[in-house]
Every structure is written in structure tokens, then in C-alpha cells.
C-alpha positions in Angstrom: 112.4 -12.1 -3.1 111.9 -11.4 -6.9 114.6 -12.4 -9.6 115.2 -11.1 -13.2 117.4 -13.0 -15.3 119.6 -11.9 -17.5 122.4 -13.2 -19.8 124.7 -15.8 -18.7 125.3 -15.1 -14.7 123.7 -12.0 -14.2 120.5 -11.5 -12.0 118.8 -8.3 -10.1 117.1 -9.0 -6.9 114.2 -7.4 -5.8 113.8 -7.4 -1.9 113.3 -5.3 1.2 113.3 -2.1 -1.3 116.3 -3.2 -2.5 117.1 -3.6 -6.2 120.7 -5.9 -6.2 122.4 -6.4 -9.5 124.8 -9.3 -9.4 127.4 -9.8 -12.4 126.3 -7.7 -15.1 127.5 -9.2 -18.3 129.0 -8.4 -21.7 127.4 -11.5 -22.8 124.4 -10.8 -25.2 124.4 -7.3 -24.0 122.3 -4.9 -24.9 121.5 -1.1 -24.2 117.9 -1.9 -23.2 119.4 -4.1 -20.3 120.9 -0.9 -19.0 117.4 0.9 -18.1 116.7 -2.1 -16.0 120.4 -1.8 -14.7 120.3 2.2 -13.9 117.2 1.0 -11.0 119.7 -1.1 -9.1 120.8 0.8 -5.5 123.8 -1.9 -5.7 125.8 -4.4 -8.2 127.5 -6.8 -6.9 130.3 -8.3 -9.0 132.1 -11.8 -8.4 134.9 -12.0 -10.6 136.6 -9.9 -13.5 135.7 -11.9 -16.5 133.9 -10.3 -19.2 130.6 -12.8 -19.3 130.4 -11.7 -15.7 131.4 -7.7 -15.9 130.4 -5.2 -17.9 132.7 -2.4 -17.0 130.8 0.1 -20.3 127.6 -0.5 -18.5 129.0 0.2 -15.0 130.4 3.7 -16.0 126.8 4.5 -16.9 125.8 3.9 -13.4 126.0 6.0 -10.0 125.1 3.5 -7.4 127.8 1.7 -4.9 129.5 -1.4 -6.9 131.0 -4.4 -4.4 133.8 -6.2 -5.5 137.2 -7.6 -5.5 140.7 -5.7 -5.1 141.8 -7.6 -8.6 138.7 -6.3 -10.5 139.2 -2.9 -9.5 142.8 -3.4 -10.6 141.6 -4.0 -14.1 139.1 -1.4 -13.6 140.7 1.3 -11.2 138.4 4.3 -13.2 135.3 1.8 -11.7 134.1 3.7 -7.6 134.4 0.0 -6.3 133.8 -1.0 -2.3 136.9 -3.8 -2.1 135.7 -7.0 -0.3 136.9 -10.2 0.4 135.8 -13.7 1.5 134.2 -13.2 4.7 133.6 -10.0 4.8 129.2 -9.1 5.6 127.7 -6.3 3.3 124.3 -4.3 4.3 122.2 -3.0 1.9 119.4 -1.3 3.3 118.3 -4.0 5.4 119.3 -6.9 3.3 122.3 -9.1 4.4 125.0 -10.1 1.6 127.9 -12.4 2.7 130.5 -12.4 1.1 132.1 -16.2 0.9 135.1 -17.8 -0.9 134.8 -19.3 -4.6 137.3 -20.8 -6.5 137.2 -20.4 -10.3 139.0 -23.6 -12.4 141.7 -22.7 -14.2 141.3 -21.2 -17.6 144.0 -19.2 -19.2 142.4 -18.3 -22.4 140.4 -15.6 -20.3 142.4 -15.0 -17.7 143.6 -16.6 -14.9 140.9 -15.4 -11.4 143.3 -15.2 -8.5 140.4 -13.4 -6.8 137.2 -14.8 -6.6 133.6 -14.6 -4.4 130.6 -15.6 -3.6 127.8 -14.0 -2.0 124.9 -15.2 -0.2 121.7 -13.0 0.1 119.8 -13.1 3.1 116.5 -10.7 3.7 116.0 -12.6 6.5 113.4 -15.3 4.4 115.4 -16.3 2.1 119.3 -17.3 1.8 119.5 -17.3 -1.5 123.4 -18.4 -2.8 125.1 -17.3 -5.5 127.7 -19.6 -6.9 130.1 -17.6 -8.9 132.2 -19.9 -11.6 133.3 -21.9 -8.7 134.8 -25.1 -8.5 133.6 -27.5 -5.3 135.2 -27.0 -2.5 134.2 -28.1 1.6 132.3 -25.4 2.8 129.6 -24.6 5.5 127.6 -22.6 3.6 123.5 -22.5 3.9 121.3 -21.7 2.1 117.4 -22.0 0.9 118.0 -21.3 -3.4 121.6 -21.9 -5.1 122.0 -19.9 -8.2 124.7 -21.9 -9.8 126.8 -21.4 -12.6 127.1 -24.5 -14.6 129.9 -25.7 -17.2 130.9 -29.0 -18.9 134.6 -28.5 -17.9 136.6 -27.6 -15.4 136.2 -23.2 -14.6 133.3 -24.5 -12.4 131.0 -26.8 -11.5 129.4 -29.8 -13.7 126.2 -31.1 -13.1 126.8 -33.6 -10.9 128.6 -30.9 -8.5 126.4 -28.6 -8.9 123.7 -31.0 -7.3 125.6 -32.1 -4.8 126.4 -28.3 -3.5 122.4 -27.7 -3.6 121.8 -30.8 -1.5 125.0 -30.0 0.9 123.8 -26.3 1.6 120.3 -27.0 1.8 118.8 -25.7 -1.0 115.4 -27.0 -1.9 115.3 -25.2 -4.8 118.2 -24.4 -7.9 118.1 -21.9 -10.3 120.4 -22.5 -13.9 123.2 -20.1 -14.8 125.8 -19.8 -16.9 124.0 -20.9 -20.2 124.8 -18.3 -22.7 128.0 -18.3 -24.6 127.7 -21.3 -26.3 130.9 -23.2 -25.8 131.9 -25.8 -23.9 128.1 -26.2 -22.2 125.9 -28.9 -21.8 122.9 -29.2 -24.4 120.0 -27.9 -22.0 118.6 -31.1 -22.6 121.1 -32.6 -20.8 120.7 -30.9 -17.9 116.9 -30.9 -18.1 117.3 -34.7 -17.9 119.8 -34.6 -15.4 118.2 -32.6 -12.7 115.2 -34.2 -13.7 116.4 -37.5 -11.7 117.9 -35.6 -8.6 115.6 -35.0 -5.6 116.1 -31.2 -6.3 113.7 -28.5 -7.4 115.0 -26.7 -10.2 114.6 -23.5 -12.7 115.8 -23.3 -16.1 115.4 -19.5 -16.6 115.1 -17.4 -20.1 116.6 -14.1 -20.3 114.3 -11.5 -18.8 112.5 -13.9 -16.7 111.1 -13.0 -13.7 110.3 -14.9 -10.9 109.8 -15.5 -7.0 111.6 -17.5 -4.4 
């Protein structure tokens, strides 16, 4: 399983033949993003904030977008496949489950009545992705967490954060989450922070790429 990273929560895996975009962002956006975007065969999209849907970019695309009944209420021009939490997803042969997430409350963008999760499975790899969650008891599992990190309350801190990695079984977790500038951690912090937790970890840059 390959990963690009782009700003904030967004990533494109690369599995199976499959090319899955997950959260395509207004964050730092920029039209050469899109050319990378136009070779996905799916998007997935967690939640209707802007930093994690780009809804300009989307109408440039043709390919099947997954998401939530209250982001295509915000976007009804947007051809999107309505899931929920608990619902399975195939893409070519690549497993997504879709699982409950919980966004902290934050009025200034919007309250998220409707949030998810997804976890990726090519049948290596589980690979989990977060959303702007906060902790909640789950039975999730899952080899790589890609969590989305804050220093308040829309999702999980650091210390959460860990503790979801170790709870799922994840060996390794990627960083997401870092790119609008407010109310984050310095990445110092959380370099020294996961630094002392028995826990693998990346820090990407935009446009990394990488294997899991």
C-alpha cells in the first residue's frame, strides 16, 4: 500500500490497482494537486468541513465520491454514494469500512452531526483513517492509524491519539491534521511526544510518498 500526502487530512492510496482519494482539502490547495486528484477511481470524504472537502476540485472530477447524507446536503450538485457508519464499500478489490467518528464540538465551522471513518483493507494492510474524531470505545483493528491530531477538543490530542493506535493495534501512526496553523501543537511537541510512546510513527510533508 502506497500513500501520498497531501495538505492537512488528505491522502491517495495506491493499492490493488486502486487509486483512493480520502478528504480532499481546501487547505493549501492548489490546481497542481488536482492532476494527481483527476487519477483517483474513488474519493472518499469523511466530513463536510472545508480543510477536509474540496467541493471546486470535486466538480472537476468524474469518478464515484463516498460520503455522508449531510455532505451531500451541502453539496446536493456533488454525484455522491450516501453511506453511513457500518456500512462495507468495494472498490475493485479493496475493502473500505465505513465506521463511526465523532467530531468535538466546534461552532465557528460548523457543527458535524454526521461523521465517519473508514478503514482500508487490501487484505495486507488495515490501514485506519481517523477522521477529526474524538475517543470513543470501539472495536476497531487495524495495522497503520492515520490520525488527525489537534490541541483542543474537535478531535483527538496526543495523548488520545496514542492510546487509539495502541488500542487498535497499530504498529505504526502516520500524522495528520497539521496544516492550518491554529490551535495545533508545535511539531516539536509531538515529535517529542511520540518519541517516548512504544509506537512507530510518521510525520509526513505534503507530497510525500510512502509505503505501509
Amino acid at each position: 500500500m502506497k500513500i501520498t500526502k497531501f495538505p492537512q487530512s488528505c491522502i491517495m492510496i495506491e493499492t490493488l490497482g486502486q487509486k483512493i482519494l480520502v478528504d480532499p482539502s481546501m487547505t493549501k490547495y492548489t490546481e497542481k494537486f488536482l492532476d494527481s486528484w483527476k487519477k483517483a477511481t474513488a474519493v472518499l470524504v469523511t466530513h463536510r468541513h472545508s480543510d477536509h472537502l474540496n467541493p471546486i476540485a470535486l466538480r472537476q472530477m468524474t469518478v464515484p465520491i463516498y460520503s455522508t447524507k449531510e455532505v451531500l446536503s451541502f453539496n446536493p450538485d456533488l454525484p455522491i454514494k450516501v453511506v453511513a457508519a457500518g456500512d462495507t464499500i468495494k472498490i475493485g478489490k479493496v475493502k473500505v469500512e465505513v465506521v463511526k467518528a465523532i467530531h468535538g464540538y466546534m461552532l465557528p465551522a460548523g457543527e458535524i452531526k454526521e461523521n465517519v471513518g473508514f478503514i482500508i483493507d487490501d487484505g495486507k494492510t488495515r490501514l485506519y483513517v481517523t477522521s477529526d474524531t474524538i475517543r470513543f470505545k470501539n472495536d476497531y483493528k487495524a495495522d497503520v492509524i492515520f490520525a488527525n491530531i489537534t490541541a483542543f477538543d474537535a478531535s483527538m490530542n496526543l495523548w488520545g491519539a496514542c492510546q487509539t493506535a495502541k488500542e487498535v493495534g497499530a504498529k505504526l501512526l502516520i500524522v495528520a491534521h497539521q496544516d492550518t496553523g491554529m490551535m495545533m501543537y508545535e511539531k516539536s511537541q509531538i515529535e517529542n511526544y511520540l518519541n517516548s510512546q512504544e509506537i512507530k510513527y510518521i510525520f509526513p510533508n505534503t507530497l510525500d510518498t510512502f509505503e505501509i
